[in-house]
C-alpha positions as CSV (number, residue, x, y, z in Angstrom):
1,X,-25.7,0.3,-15.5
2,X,-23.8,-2.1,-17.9
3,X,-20.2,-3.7,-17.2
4,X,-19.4,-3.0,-20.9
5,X,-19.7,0.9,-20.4
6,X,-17.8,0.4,-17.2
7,X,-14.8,-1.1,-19.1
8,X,-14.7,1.4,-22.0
9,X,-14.8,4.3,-19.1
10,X,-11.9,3.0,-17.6
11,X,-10.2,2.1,-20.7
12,X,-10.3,5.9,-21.2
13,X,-8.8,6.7,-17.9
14,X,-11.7,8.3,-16.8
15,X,-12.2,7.7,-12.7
16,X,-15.5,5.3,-12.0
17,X,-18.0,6.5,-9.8
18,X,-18.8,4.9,-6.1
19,X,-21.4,3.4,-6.9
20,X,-20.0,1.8,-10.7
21,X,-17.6,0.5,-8.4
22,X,-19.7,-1.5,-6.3
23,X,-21.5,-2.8,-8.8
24,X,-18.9,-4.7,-10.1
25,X,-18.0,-6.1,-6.9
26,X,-21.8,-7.1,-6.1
27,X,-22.2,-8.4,-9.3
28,X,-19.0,-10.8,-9.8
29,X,-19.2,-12.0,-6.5
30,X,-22.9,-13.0,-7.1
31,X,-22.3,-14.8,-10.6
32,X,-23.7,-11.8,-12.2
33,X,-20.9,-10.5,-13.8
34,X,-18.7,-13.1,-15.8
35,X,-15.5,-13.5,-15.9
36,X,-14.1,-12.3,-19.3
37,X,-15.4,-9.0,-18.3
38,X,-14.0,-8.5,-14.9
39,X,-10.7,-9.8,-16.6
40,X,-11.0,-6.6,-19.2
41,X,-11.2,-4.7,-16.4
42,X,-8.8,-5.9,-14.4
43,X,-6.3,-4.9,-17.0
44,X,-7.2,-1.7,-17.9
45,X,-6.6,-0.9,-14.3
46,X,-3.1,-2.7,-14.7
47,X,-2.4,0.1,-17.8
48,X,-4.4,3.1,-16.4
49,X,-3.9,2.8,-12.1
50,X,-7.0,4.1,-9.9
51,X,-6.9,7.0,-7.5
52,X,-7.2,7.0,-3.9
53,X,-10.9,7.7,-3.7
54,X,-11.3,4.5,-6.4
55,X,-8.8,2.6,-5.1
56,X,-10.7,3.5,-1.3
57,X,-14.2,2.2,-2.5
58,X,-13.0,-0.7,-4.1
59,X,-11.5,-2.1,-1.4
60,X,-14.0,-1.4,1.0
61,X,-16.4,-3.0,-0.9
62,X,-14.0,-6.2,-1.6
63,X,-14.2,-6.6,2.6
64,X,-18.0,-6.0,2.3
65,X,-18.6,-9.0,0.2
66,X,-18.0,-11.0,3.0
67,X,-18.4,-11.0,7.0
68,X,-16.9,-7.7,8.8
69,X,-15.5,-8.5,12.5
70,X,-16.7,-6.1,14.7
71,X,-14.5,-5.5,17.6
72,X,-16.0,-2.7,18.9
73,X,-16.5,-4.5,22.5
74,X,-12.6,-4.2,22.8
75,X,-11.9,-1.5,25.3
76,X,-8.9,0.6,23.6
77,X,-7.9,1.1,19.9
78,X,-7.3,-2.4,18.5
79,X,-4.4,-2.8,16.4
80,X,-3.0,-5.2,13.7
81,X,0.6,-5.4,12.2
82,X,0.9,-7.1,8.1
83,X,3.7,-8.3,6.9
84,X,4.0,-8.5,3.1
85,X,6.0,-11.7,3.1
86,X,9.5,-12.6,3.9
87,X,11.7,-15.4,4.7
88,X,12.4,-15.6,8.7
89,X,10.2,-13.1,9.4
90,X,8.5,-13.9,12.7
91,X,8.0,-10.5,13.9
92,X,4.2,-10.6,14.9
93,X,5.1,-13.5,17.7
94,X,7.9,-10.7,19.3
95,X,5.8,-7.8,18.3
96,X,2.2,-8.8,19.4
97,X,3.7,-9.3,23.3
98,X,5.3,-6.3,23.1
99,X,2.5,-3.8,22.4
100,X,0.5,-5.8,24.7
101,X,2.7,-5.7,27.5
102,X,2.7,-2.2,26.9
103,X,-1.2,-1.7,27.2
104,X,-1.5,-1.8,23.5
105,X,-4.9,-3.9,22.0
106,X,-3.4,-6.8,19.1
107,X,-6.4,-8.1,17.9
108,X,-4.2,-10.1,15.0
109,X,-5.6,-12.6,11.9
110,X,-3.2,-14.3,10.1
111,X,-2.7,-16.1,6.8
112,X,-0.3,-19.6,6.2
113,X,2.2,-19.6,4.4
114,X,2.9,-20.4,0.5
115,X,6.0,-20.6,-1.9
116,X,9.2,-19.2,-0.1
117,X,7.4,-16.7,2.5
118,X,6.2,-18.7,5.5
119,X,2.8,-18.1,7.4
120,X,2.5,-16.9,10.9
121,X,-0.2,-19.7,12.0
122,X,1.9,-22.3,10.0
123,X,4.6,-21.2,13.0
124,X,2.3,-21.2,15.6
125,X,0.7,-24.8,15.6
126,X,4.4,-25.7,15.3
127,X,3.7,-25.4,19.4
128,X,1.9,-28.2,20.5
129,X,-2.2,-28.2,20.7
130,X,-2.0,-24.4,20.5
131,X,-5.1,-23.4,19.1
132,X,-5.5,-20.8,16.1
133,X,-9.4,-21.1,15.5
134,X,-11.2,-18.8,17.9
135,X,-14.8,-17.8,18.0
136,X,-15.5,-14.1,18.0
137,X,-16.8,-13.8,21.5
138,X,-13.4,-15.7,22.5
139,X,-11.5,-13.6,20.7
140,X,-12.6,-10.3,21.8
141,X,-12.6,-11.9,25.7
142,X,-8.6,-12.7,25.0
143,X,-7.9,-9.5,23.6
144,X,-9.6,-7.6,26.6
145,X,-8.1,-9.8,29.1
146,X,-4.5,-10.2,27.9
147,X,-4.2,-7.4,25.5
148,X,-3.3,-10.3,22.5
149,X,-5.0,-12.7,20.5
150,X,-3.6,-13.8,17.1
151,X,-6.1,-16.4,14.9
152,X,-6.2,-17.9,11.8
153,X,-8.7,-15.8,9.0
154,X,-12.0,-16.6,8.9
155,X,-13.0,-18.5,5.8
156,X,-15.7,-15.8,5.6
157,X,-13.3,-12.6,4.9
158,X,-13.3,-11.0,1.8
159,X,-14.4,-13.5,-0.1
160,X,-14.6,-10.9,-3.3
161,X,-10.8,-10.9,-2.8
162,X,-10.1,-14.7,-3.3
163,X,-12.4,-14.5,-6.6
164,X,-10.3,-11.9,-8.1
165,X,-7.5,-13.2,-6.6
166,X,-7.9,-16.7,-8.8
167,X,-8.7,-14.5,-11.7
168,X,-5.7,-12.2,-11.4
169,X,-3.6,-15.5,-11.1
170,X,-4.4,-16.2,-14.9
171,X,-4.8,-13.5,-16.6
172,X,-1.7,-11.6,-16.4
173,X,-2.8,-9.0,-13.5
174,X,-1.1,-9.8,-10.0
175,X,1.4,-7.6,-11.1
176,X,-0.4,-4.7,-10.1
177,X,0.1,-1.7,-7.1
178,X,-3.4,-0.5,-7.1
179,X,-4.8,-4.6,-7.2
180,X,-1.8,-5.4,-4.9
181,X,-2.9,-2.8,-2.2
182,X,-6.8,-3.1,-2.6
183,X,-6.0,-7.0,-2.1
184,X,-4.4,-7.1,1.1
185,X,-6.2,-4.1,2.6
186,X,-9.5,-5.6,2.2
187,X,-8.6,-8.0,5.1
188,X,-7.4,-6.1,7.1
189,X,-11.1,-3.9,6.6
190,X,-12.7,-6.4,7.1
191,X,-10.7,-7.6,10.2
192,X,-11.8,-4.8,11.8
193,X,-8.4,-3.4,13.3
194,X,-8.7,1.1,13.9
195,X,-4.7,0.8,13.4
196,X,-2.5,-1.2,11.5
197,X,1.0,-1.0,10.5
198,X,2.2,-2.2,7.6
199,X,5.5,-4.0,7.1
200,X,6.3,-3.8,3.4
201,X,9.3,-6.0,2.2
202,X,12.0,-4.8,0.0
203,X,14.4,-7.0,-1.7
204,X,15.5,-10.1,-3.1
205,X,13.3,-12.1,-0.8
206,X,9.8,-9.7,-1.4
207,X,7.0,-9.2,-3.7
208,X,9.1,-5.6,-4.2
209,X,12.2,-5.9,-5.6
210,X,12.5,-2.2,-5.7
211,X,12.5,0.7,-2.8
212,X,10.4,2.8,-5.2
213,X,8.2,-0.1,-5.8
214,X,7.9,0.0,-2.0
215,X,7.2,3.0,-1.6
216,X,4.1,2.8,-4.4
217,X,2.9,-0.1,-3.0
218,X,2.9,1.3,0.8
219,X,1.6,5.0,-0.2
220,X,-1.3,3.1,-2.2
221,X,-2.1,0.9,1.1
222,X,-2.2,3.6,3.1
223,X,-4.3,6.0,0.9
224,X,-6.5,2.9,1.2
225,X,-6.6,2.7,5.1
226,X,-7.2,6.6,5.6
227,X,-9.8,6.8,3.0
228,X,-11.7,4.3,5.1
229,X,-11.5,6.1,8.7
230,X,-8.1,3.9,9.9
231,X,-5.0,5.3,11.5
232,X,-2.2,3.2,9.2
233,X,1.6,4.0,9.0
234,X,3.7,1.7,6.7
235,X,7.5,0.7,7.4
236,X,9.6,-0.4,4.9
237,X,11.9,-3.4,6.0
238,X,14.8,-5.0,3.8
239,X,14.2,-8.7,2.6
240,X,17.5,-8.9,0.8
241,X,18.9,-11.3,3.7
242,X,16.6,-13.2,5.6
243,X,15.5,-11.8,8.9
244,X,17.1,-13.2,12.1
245,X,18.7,-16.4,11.8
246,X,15.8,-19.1,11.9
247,X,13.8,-20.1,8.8
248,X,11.0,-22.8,9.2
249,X,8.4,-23.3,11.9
250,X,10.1,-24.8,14.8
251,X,12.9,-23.0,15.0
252,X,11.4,-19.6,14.5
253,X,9.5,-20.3,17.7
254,X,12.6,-21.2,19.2
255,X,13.9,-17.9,18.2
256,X,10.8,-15.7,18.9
257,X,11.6,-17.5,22.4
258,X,15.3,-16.2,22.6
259,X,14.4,-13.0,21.4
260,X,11.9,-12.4,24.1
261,X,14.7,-13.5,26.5
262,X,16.7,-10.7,25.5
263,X,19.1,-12.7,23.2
264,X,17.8,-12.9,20.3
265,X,19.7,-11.5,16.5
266,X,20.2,-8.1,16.7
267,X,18.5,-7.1,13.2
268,X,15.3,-9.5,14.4
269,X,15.2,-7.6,18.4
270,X,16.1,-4.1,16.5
271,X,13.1,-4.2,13.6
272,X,10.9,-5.9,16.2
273,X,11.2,-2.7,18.8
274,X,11.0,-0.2,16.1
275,X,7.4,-1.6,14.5
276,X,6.4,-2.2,18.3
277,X,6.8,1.5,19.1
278,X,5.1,2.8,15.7
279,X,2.1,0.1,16.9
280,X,1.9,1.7,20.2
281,X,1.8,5.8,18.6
282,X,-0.9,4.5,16.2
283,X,-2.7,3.3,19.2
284,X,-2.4,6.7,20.8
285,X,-1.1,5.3,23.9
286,X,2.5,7.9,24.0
287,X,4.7,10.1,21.2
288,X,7.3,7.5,19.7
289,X,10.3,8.4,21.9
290,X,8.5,7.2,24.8
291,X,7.2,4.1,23.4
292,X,10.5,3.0,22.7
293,X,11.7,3.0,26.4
294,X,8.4,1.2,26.7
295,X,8.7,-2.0,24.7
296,X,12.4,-2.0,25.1
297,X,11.7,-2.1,29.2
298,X,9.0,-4.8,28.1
299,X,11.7,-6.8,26.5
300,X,14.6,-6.1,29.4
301,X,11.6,-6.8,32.1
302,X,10.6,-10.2,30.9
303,X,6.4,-8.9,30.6
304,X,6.7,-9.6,26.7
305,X,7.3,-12.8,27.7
306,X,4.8,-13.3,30.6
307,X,2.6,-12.1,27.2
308,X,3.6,-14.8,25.0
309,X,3.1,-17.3,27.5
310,X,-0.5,-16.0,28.4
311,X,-1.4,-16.0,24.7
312,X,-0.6,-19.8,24.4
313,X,-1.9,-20.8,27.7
314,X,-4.9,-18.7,26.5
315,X,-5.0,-20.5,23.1
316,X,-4.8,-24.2,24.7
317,X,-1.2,-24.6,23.8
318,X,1.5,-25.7,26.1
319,X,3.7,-23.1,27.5
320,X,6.5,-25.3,28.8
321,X,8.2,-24.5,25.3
322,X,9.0,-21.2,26.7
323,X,11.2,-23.1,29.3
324,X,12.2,-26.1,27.1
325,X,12.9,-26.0,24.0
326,X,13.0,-29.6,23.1
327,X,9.4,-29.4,23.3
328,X,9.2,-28.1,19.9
329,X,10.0,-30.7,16.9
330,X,13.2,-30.6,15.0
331,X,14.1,-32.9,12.3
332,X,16.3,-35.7,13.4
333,X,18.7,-35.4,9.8
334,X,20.9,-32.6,9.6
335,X,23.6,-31.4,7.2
336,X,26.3,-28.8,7.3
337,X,26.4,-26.2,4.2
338,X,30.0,-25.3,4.7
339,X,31.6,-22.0,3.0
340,X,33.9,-22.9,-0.4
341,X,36.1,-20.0,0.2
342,X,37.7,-17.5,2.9
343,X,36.2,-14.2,2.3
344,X,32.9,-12.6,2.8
345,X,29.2,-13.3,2.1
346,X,28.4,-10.1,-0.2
347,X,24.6,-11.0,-1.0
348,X,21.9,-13.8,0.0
349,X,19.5,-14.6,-3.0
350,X,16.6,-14.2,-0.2
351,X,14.1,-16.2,-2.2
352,X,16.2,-19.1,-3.3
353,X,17.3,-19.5,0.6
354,X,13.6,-19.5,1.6
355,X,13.1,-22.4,-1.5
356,X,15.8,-24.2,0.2
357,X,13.8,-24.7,3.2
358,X,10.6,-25.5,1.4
359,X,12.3,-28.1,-0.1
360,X,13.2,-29.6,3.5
361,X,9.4,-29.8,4.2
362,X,9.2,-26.4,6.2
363,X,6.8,-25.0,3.4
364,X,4.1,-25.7,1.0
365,X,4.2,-25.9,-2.5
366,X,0.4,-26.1,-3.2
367,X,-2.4,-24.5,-1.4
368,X,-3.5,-26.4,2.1
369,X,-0.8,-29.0,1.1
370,X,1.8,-30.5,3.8
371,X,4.0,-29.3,6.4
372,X,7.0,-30.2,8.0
373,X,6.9,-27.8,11.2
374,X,10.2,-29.6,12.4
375,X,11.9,-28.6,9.2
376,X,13.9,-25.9,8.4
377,X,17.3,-23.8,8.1
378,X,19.4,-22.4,11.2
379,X,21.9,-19.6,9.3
380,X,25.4,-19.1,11.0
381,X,26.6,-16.5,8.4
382,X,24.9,-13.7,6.7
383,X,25.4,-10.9,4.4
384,X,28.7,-8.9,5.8
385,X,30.0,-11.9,7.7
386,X,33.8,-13.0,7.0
387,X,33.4,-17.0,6.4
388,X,36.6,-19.7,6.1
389,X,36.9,-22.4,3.7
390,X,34.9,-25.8,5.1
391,X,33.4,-23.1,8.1
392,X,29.7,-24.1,8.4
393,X,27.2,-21.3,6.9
394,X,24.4,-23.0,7.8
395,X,22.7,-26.3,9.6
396,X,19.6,-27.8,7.1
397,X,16.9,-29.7,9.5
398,X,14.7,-32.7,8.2
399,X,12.6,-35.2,8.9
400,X,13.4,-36.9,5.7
401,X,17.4,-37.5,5.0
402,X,16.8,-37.7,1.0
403,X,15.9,-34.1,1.1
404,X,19.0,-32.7,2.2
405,X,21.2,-33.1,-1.0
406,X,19.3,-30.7,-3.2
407,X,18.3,-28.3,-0.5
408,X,21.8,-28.0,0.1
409,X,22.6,-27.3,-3.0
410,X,19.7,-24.8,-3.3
411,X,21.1,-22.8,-0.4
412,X,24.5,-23.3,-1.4
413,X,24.0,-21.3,-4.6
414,X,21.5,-18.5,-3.2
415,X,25.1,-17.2,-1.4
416,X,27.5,-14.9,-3.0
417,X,30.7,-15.4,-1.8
418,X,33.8,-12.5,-2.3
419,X,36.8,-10.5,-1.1
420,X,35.0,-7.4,-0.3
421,X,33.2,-6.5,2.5
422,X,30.0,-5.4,1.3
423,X,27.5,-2.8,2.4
424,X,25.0,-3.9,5.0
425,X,21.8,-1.5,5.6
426,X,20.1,-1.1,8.7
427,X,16.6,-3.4,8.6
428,X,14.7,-0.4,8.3
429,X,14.9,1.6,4.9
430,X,11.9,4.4,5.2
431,X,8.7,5.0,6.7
432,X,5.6,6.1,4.8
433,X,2.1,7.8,6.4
């Protein structure tokens, strides 16, 4: 078998066999195969697509190139929720304690953050000495006992998927559904999860800027799951406002905390129960009417809480923060971004606002680089909302006072200010399985 032919077959559109496939994973990930030659056939697939059955294989083989968790000790169907990336989006802290309150399995690894989209372990270790390193054994143990666990990934996972990842990065070929989807889905393979939902962004603040773009990206992900024996349902959310009203580590946990008292933002508690249910139907626990008396009685009853709390006591963290917020850092300088006009807020440039707070310290610029968990933005208006001239949109949090001018200004001119009411759409735009 020779990579040439392989890249001349699928320069002709013509489908590559199993076992061509594999070959080409084996042999890049073992230096056998160099890099101008994946790259050729990296974009060919860019201009020519794969089917389900290549896309399938290819991704099954990306999670083989590394280790595969087995959680088959964990009594149930395990479950896992991804989130494609958004600004605010803390879902997996509400949703995780949900299902499990509900008897549902979360055996949940997650990624830090990068750019404008923040990381659910970045939000996490915002809670002091809460652990997100867990052996396997642990792991398993924590799911069994308290129906959660959520960890950081293993260094080991997919490692075929960070090689091509690099390469994509520099030759032109991120941009890519099929790539996209095999991607992200050969973690999830390889962290061993029966069901996961999928929570694919749409909008200003997402990789998608599109609903049909969604929709692609979300059919192709779940071709990927059922070709590979998983149950997988995909829910598109909007990302063109952030989601709730917290953006940076600190103060999400401080809202994942409200919402779990019953007061948090209503688009946050609303997506939050919806995704819960569909997490508890893929876990074949009930039909999806009754799972949504279930989490929402979870939420109303306080036992999503008692979850939360159990997952940071579990995880060596302290879980006074659920009864004191002041435990959790916020940065000592704030400034007021105050509204130039009487009107409305008619669109949020999501990205830009997620920039702003990255620019406070909340996010990284680089790989592994710094964090500022106190950091961050707390929004008072959003899309739809009637603002007043000099009425505060928004508070900006820092450790560092020099940062606040141009974040400000950032923020400032992600917002679209006008006479009109505008449109808002429910969180939720369409559901794909």
């Amino acid at each position: 078998m020779r990579m040439y032919d392989i890249i001349l077959k699928k320069r002709s559109n013509l489908p590559l066999t199993d076992e061509e496939i594999r070959f080409v994973i084996s042999g890049y990930v073992n230096g056998e195969i160099p890099d101008y030659q994946v790259s050729a056939l990296l974009m060919t697939i860019v201009f020519n697509g794969m089917n389900a059955r290549e896309l399938g294989t290819l991704t099954l083989a990306m999670a083989q190139s590394g280790h595969m968790v087995d959680l088959s000790d964990i009594d149930g169907i395990t479950v896992d929720k991804h989130s494609t990336g958004g600004v605010g989006d803390k879902t997996t802290l509400i949703i995780g304690p949900l299902v499990a309150a509900c008897g549902g399995k979360v055996a949940k690894m997650s990624g830090r953050g990068l750019g404008h989209t923040g990381g659910t372990i970045d939000k996490m270790e915002s809670i002091p000495d809460l652990k997100v390193s867990l052996n396997q054994e642990a792991f398993i143990n924590q799911v069994n006992t308290i129906g959660i666990a959520v960890i950081g990934q293993s260094e080991g996972l997919a490692p075929a998927d960070k090689k091509l990842y690099a390469l994509r990065d520099v030759t032109g070929t991120v941009d890519s559904i099929p790539l996209i989807a095999s991607s992200v889905m050969s973690k999830k393979l390889a962290s061993g999860a029966q069901a996961i939902l999928l929570d694919v962004k749409v909008g200003s603040g997402a990789f998608m800027k599109t609903l049909d773009d969604a929709r692609a990206l979300a059919k192709a992900m779940v071709d990927i799951g059922k070709e590979n024996g998983r149950s997988v349902k995909a829910v598109l959310t909007d990302m063109d406002r952030p989601l709730g009203h917290a953006i940076g580590n600190a103060l999400e946990i401080r809202e994942v905390i409200d919402t779990l008292k019953g007061h948090g933002p209503q688009d946050l508690t609303h997506e939050c129960l919806i995704m819960a249910a569909h997490m508890l139907v893929l876990s074949h626990i009930c039909d999806y009417e009754t799972a949504l008396s279930h989490v929402q009685e979870a939420l109303d009853s306080g036992a999503a809480l008692d979850r939360l709390r159990m997952m940071i006591d579990a995880q060596g963290g302290d879980s006074g923060v659920l009864d004191d917020e002041s435990l959790l850092a916020i940065g000592k300088f704030t400034y007021d971004v105050t509204a130039p006009q009487d009107g409305y807020i008619t669109h949020m440039n999501t990205e830009q606002c997620g920039i702003a707070s990255v620019m406070l310290g909340a996010g990284r610029t680089v790989k592994d680089g710094p964090i500022d968990y106190s950091a961050g933005i707390v929004m008072h208006k959003k899309t739809g909302d009637t603002v007043r001239a000099g009425e505060s949109i928004a508070t900006l949090y820092a450790s560092d006072e020099s940062l606040l001018a141009n974040a400000s200004k950032t923020y400032l001119e992600a917002i679209t200010f006008g006479q009109t009411a505008p449109a808002v759409v429910d969180t939720i735009l369409d559901m794909v399985e």
